[in-house]
N, C-alpha and C positions, 0 to 999 in steps of 0.2 A: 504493500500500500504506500511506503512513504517514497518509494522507488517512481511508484506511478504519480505521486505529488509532486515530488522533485521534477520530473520531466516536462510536468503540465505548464510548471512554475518556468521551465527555462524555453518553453514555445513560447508563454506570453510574451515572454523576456525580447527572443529572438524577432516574434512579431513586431513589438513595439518599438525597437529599432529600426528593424527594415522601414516600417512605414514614417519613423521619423526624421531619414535621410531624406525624404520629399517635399519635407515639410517646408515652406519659403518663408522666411522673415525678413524684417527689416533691419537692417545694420551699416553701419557707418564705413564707408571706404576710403581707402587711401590712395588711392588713384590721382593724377595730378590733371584732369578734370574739370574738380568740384563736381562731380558726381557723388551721390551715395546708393551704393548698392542694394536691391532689394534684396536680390538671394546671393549669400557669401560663398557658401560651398559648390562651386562650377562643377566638379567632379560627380556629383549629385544630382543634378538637377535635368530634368526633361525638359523637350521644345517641342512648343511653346510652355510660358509663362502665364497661370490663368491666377489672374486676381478679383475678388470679389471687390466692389468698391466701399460695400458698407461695412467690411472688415480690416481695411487697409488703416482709419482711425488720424488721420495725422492731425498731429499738435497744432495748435494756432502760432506756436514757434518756429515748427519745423515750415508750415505754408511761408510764414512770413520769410524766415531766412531762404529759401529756396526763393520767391517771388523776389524777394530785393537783390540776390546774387545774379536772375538771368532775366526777369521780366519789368524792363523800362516802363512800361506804362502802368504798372501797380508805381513805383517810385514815384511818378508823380502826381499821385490822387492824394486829397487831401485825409486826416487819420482816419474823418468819419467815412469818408468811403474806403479805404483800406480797410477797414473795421466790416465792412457792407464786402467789398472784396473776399474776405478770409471766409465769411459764412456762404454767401452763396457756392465758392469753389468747393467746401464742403460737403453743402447740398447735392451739387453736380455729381462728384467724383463718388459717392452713397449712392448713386441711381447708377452707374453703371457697371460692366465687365470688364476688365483690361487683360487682354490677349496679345505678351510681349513675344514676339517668333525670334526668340534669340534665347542663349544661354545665359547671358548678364540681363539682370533689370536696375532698371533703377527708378525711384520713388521723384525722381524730377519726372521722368516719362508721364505719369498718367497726372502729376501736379500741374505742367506746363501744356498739358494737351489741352488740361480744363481751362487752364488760364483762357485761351486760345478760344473757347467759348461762352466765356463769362467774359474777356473783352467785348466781344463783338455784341453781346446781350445787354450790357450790365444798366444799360440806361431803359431796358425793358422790364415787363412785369413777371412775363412768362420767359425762363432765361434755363430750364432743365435740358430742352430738346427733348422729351420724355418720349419720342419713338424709334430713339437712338438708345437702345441698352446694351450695345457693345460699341467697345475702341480697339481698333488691333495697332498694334505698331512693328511695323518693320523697322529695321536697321539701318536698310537702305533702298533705292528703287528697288521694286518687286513687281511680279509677273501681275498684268491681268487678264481674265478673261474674256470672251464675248465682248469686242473681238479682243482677239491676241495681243497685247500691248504692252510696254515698258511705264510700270506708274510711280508716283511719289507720292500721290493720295488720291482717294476716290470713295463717294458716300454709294452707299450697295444698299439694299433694304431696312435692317436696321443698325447696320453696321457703318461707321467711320473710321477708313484705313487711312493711319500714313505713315509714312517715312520719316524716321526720329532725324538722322540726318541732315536732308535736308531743309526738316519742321528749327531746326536747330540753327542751321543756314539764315532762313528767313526770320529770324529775330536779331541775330549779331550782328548780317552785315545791312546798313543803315543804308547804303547807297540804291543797292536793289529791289526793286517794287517787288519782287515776287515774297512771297509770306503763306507756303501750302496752308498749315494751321488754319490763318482765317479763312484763305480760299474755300477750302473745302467743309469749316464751319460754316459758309456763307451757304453754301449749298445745302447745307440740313438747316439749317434756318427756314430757307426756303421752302422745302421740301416739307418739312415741320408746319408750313401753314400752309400751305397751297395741296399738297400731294397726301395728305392723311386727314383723317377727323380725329386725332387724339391732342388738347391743349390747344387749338390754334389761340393765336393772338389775333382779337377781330381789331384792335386798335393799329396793329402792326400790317393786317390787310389792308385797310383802306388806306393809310398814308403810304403802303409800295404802289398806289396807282397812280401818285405825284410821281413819286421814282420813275417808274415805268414812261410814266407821258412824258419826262423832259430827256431820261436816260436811251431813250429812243430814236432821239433826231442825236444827242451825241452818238451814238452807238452807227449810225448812218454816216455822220461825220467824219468817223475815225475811218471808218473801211475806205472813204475816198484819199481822204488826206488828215494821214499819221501825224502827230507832234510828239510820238514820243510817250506816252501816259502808259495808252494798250498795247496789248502784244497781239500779233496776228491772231493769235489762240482765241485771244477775246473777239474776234470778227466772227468766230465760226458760229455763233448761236448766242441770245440774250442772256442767257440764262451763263456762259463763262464771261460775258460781261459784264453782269450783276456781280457777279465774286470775283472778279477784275477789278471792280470797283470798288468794293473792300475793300481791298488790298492796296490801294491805293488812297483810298482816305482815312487808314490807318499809319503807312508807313510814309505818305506824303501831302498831305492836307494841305497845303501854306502851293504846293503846285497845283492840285488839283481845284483849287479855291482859285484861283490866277487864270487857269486855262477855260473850266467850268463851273463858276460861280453857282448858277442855277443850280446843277446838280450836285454841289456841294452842299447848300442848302436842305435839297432834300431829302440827302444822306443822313444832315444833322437830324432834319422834324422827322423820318422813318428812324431811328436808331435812338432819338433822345439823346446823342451828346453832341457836344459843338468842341472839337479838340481844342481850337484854334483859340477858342473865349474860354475854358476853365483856369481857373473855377468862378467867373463869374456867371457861366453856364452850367450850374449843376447839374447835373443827373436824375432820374427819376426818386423820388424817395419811396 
């Protein structure tokens, strides 16, 4: 009997091991970075990386320090919206899956993805995307399909793919209009009110019909005669025009105000922020 105890005692044992080599936490790395590692043990760990978001738990310390180290536009909100910042990215990052297809994660990945749509929201009511409950993130461009293509991001049904890379890219370098992150948040945004009945924002539909009637004759504009704003990419259909133009009155306002006033304007009254006037254009409260 105590032979058949013993052995039962040293399966538990053996099991509770095996299954807690898999186990993924969060811990601090020493990488030269400033990254920190979700899961330490590489030797360990399977691919993909599946995170639950209302498990992952992060500090109002750790958002803050990670947000002020790589995310320029939390820096310059005032505390009470930083304060409005750190909760909603909390809220977002609880509603979804993060599905890292790599061996290393790290807790910037799914902090800066949400940034990434809690920018683009944060002067809105409805700011979850709540028909988006997965984020994958690749490493870098990765295959697509239907058709066959080389991507860096792309919104699928209820999923939002991209490339950490170069999501990574389109924040550091300042020069560059391109910014996947909002690009392809601008896309479920859209998608979010127009292409589903879950949360639309009815205040957010009717002021996109300002957008649409002025971003329309720009959009006609650009395909005859470029200044430089859009990229060809954006000629091909309205809809990479609209998240052209994101990307554009996020990472350069002060030119997109110069060139098209009009539709700067009604980037600001569709989106509720005015870059250019904060803080003495608040935000929604």
């Amino acid at each position: 009997m105590t032979i058949w105890v013993i052995t039962i005692i040293l399966v538990i044992v053996l099991i509770w091991k095996l299954t807690g080599t898999h186990r993924q936490t969060i811990t601090a790395s020493t990488d030269h970075q400033g990254h920190d590692k979700i899961a330490q043990d590489e030797a360990h760990i399977e691919c993909p990386l599946v995170y639950n978001g209302n498990e992952l738990e992060f500090s109002d310390d750790v958002l803050n320090t990670v947000l002020t180290r790589h995310f320029s536009y939390y820096n310059h909100l005032l505390d009470i919206d930083r304060e409005k910042f750190i909760y909603r990215i909390k809220k977002f990052i609880s509603t979804k899956v993060f599905i890292i297809h790599d061996k290393k994660g790290y807790r910037e990945m799914p902090i800066l993805i949400s940034a990434a749509a809690i920018q683009l929201t944060f002067g809105l009511k409805k700011y979850l995307l709540s028909h988006f409950n997965i984020i994958q993130i690749f490493p870098e461009a990765f295959v697509g399909l239907e058709p066959f293509r080389i991507l860096i991001g792309n919104v699928t049904g209820n999923t939002i793919n991209i490339a950490w890379k170069q999501f990574l890219e389109g924040y550091k370098n300042k020069y560059e209009l391109q910014n996947v992150g909002l690009h392809e948040m601008a896309h479920a945004l859209y998608y979010q009110n127009f292409e589903t009945e879950l949360s639309n924002d009815r205040e957010f539909k009717d002021d996109f019909e300002l957008f649409k009637s002025i971003g329309d004759k720009v959009y006609h504009v650009e395909k005859i005669l470029t200044i430089g704003l859009y990229s060809e990419y954006a000629e091909r259909d309205f809809q990479e025009f609209w998240a052209e133009s994101i990307e554009i009155y996020f990472k350069s306002p002060d030119r997109l105000q110069l060139h098209y006033p009009e539709l700067y304007r009604a980037l600001c009254n569709l989106l509720n922020q005015d870059l250019l006037n904060y803080p003495n254009h608040l935000f929604e409260s």
